[in-house]
C-alpha positions in Angstrom: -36.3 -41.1 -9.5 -34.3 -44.4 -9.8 -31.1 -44.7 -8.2 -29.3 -44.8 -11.6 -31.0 -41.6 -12.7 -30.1 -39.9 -9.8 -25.9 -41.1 -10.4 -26.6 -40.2 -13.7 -27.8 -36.2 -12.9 -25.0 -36.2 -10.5 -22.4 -36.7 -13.2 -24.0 -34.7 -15.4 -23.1 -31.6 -12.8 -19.6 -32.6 -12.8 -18.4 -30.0 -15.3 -21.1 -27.4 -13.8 -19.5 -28.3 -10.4 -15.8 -27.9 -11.8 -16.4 -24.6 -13.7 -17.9 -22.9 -10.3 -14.7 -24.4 -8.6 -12.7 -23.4 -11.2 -14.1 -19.6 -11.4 -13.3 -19.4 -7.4 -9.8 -20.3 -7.5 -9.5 -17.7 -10.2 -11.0 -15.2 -8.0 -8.6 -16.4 -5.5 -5.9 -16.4 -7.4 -6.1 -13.3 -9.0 -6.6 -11.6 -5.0 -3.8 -12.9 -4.1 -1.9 -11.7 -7.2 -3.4 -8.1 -6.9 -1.8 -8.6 -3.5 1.6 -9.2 -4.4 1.4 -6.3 -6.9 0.4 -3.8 -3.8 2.9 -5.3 -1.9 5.5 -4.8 -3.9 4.3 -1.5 -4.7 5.2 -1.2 -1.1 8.1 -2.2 -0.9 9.4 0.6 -3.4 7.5 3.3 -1.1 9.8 1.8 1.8 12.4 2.1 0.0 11.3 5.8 -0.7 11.1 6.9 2.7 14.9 5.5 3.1 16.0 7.2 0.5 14.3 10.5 1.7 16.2 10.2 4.9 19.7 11.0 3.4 20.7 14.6 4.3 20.7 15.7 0.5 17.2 14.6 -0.2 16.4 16.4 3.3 18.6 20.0 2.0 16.9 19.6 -1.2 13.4 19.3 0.7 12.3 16.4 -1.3 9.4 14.5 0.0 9.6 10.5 -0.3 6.3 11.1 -3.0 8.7 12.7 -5.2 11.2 10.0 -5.0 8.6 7.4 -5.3 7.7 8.5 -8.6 11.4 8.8 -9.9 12.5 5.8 -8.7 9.0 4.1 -10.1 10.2 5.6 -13.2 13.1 4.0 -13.2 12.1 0.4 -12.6 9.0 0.9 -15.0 11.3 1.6 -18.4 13.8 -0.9 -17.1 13.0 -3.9 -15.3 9.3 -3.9 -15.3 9.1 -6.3 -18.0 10.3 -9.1 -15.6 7.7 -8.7 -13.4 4.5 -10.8 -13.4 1.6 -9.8 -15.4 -1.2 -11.0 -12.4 0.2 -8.7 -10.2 -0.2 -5.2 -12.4 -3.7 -4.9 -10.9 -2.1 -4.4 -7.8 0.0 -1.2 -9.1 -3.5 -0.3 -10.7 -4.7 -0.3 -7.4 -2.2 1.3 -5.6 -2.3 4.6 -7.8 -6.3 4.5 -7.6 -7.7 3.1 -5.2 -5.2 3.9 -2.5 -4.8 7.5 -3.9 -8.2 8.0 -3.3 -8.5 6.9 0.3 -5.2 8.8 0.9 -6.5 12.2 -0.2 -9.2 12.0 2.1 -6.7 11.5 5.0 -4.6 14.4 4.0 -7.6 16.7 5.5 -6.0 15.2 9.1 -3.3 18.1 8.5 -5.6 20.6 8.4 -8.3 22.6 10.5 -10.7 25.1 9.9 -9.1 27.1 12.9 -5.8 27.2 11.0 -7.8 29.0 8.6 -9.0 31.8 10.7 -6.0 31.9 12.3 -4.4 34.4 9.4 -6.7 36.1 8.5 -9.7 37.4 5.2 -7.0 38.7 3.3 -4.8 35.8 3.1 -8.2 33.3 1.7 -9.0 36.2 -0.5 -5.1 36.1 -2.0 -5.2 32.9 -2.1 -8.1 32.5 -4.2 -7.1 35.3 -6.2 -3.8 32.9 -6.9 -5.4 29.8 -7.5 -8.2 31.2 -9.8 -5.8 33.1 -11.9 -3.2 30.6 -12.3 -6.0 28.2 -13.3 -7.9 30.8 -16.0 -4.0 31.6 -17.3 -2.8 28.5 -17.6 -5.8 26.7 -19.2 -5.5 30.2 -21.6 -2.2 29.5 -22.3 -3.0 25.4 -23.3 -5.4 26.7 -25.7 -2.8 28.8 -27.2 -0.3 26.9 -27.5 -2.8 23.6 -28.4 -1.6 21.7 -25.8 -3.2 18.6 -24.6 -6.2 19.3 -22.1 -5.5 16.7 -19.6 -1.9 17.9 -19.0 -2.8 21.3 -19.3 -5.3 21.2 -16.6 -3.1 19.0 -14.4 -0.3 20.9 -14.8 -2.4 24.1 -14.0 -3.7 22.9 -11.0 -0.4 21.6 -9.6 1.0 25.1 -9.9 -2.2 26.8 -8.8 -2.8 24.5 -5.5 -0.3 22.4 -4.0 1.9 20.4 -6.8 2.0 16.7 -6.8 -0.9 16.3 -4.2 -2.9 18.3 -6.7 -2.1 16.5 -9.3 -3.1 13.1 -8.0 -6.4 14.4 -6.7 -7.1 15.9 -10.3 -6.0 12.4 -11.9 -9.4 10.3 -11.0 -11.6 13.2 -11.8 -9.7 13.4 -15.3 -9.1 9.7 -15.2 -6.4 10.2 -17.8 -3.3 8.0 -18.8 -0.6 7.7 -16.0 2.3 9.6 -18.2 0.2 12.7 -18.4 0.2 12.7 -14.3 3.7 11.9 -14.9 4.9 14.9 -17.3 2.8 17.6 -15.0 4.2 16.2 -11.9 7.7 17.0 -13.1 7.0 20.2 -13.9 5.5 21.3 -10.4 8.7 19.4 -8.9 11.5 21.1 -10.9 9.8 24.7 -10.7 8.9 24.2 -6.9 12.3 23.3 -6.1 13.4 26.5 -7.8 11.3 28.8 -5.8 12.2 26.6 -2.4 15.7 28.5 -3.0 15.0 31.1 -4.9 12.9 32.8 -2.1 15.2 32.7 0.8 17.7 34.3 -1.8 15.1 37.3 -2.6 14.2 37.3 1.4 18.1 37.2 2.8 19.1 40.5 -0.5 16.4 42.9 1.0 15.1 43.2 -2.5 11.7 42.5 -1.7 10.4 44.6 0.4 7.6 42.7 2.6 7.2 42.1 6.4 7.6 39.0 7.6 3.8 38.1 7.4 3.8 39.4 4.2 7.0 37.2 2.8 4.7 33.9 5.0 1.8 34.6 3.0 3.8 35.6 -0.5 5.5 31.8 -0.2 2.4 30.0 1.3 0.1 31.3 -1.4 2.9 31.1 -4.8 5.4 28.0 -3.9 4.4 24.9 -5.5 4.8 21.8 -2.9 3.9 21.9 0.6 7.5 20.5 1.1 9.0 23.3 -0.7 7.1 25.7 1.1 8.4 24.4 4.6 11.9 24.1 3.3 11.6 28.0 2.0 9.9 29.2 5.3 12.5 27.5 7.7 15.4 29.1 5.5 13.4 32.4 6.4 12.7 31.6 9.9 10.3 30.9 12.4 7.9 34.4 11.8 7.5 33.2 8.0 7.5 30.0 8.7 4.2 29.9 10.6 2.8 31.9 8.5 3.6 30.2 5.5 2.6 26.7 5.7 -0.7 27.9 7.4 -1.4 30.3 3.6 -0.4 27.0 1.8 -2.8 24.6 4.1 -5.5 26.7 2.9 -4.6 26.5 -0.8 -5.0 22.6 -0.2 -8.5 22.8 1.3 -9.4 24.5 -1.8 -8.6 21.5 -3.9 -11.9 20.0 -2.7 -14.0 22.8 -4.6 -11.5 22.8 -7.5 -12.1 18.8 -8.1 -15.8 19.1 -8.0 -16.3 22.3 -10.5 -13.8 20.3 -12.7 -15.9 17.3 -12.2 -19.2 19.1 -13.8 -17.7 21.3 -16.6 -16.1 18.0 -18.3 -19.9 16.2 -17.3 -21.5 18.8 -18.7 -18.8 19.2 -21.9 -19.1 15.4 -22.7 -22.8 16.2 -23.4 -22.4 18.7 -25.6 -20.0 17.2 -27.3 -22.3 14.1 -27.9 -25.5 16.5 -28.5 -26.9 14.0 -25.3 -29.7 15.8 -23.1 -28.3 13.9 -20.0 -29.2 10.1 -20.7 -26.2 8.0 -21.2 -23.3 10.1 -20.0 -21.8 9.9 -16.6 -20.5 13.3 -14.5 -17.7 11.8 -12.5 -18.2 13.3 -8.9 -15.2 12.9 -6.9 -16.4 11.8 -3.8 -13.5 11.6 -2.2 -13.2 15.5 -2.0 -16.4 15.1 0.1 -14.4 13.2 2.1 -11.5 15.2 2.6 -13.4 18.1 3.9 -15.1 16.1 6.4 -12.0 15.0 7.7 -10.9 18.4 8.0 -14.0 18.8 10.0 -13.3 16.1 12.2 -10.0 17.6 13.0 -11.0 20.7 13.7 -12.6 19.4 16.7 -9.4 18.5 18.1 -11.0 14.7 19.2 -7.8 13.0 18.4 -4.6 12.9 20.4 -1.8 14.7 18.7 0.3 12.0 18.5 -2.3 9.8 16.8 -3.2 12.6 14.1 0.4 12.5 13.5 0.8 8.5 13.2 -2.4 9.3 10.1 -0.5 11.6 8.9 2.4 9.6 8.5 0.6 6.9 7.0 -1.3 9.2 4.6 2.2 10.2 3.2 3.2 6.4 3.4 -0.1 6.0 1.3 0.4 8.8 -1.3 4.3 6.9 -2.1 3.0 4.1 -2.9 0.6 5.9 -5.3 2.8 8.1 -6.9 5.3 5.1 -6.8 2.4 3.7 -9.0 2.3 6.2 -11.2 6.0 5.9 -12.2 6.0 1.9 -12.8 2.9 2.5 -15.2 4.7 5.9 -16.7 6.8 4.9 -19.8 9.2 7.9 -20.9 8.7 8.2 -24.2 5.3 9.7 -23.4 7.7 12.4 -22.1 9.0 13.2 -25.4 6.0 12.5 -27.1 4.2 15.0 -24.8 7.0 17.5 -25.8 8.6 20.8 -24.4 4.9 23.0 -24.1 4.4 21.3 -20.4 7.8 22.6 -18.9 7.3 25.7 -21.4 3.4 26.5 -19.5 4.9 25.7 -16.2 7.9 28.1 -16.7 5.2 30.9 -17.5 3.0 29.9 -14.7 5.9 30.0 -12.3 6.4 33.4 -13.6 3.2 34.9 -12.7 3.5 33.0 -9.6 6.4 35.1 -8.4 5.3 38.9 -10.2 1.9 38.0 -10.0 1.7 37.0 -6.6 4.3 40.1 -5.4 1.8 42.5 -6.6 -1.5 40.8 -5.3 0.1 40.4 -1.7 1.7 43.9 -1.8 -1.4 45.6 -2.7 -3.7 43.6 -1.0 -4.0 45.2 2.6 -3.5 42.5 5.2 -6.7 42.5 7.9 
């Protein structure tokens, strides 16, 4: 090949060359944008945890998820429209990605000892709970021809442990964010109910349980893990204990919860297609794996306390910024679109909750 030909081939490239260039510093540019977005994402979760420091916010027993979603909320219907498209990856991110990874590390606050530690009858109770509050409140959707999505998330915040619930339900569902939204607010406003309502009942005498018994009652009914140590200090130390242990192992049930979800909608997007298997996808959240290995890990007690509590920390750091994700991508006219039957099913679960779960912990003998 001639020296001309070979000048020529070369500038025939040019645009080839340019167009790879090109695609790379789109790739680059949009990582640095999703970035920003997860950044800034962060910078609302910070501004979370500040805000859960004042000492209403800490009488009130609201966790810095909670406010992350509110105040995500808030910037979402108001000022999100001056922030840059290239970085709503990142907020995509934040309340996906990140959620996952930060389920997984909630399994640090667990062990399987914790478990054994109170006893058959409170993993029998609590199963009883969670099962019924799942069978009635997926009943009650049909009824009242509610939305699945938000019935099931809404059911399963109430049945297992509110927003956390909730968020590990949301990948497996893979719905719109305002449905997480709507059910979140439900658990939140009902939960925060029972955080006062069940010192009240405790202090009158009206209920007539021993102090293990009023641990496991509030462990195994109250909504938030939050609420449930704000309701167990207001009944002191003997409940306390008791209490957040019963609610720990409500959480470790999410794990089984997520994955039986995850092949009854598999296996009802087949039959709703007529398809034999080919060509539909069973979502298994693998993440759930995840979190119960983690709670295996800890179990062995490898870990210096003080480092299981630094994960901890940045777990709840992590599940902010999702939540806080949640709320920017939330607009609230879903809210009224999604109507009163939410807040109406989580009024009757809460309901069953309380009688319901006064009867199964009464009758149940504790051994």
């Amino acid at each position: 090949m001639t020296h001309k030909n070979k000048k020529e081939t070369n500038i025939a490239n040019i645009p080839y060359i340019w167009s790879i260039k090109q695609n790379e510093n789109n790739m680059k540019n949009k990582k640095v944008h999703t970035i920003h977005g997860i950044l800034f994402v962060a910078l609302f979760a910070c501004a979370s945890f500040y805000i859960a420091d004042f000492h209403i916010f800490k009488y009130l027993s609201l966790s810095p998820l909670i406010i992350g979603i509110v105040i995500g909320m808030i910037y979402g219907n108001t000022l999100k429209k001056n922030m840059p498209e290239e970085w709503l990856p990142g907020i995509t991110f934040s309340s996906k990605k990140l959620l996952r990874l930060a389920i997984i590390l909630y399994g640090f606050r667990l062990t399987f000892q914790n478990v054994m530690s109170v006893g058959l009858s409170a993993i029998v109770i609590d199963i009883i709970i969670i099962v019924g509050t799942l069978c009635l409140g997926l009943l009650l959707g049909k009824i009242m021809k509610m939305d699945k999505e938000i019935t099931l998330l809404t059911s399963t915040g109430s049945a297992i442990c509110g927003a956390a619930a909730i968020l590990g339900m949301e990948p497996v569902l893979n719905n719109k964010p305002h449905k997480t939204a709507v059910a979140v607010s439900t658990v939140v406003i009902f939960g925060t109910i029972a955080m006062f309502l069940y010192p009240l009942l405790y202090k009158s005498g009206i209920v007539d349980f021993t102090p293990q018994q009023w641990g496991i009652y509030t462990g195994a009914t109250v909504h938030e893990v939050a609420h449930v140590v704000g309701a167990g200090n207001a009944m002191g130390e003997s409940v306390s204990e008791v209490a957040i242990i019963v609610k720990m192992i409500r959480v470790i049930f999410l794990a089984p919860v997520l994955l039986i979800c995850a092949l009854i909608i598999g296996r009802g997007a087949k039959a709703s297609t007529g398809n034999s298997g080919s060509g539909i996808k069973i979502t298994i959240p693998w993440f759930a794996f995840g979190f119960i290995a983690v709670i295996g890990f800890n179990s062995l007690n490898l870990l210096p306390q003080s480092v299981v509590d630094g994960i901890n920390y940045i777990d709840t750091f992590l599940l902010t910024m999702a939540m806080t994700a949640l709320g920017i991508e939330t607009h609230l006219r879903k809210f009224k679109e999604a109507g009163a039957k939410p807040f109406l099913l989580a009024f009757i679960l809460f309901i069953w909750l309380i009688f319901g779960g006064y009867f199964i912990v009464k009758y149940i003998p504790l051994f």
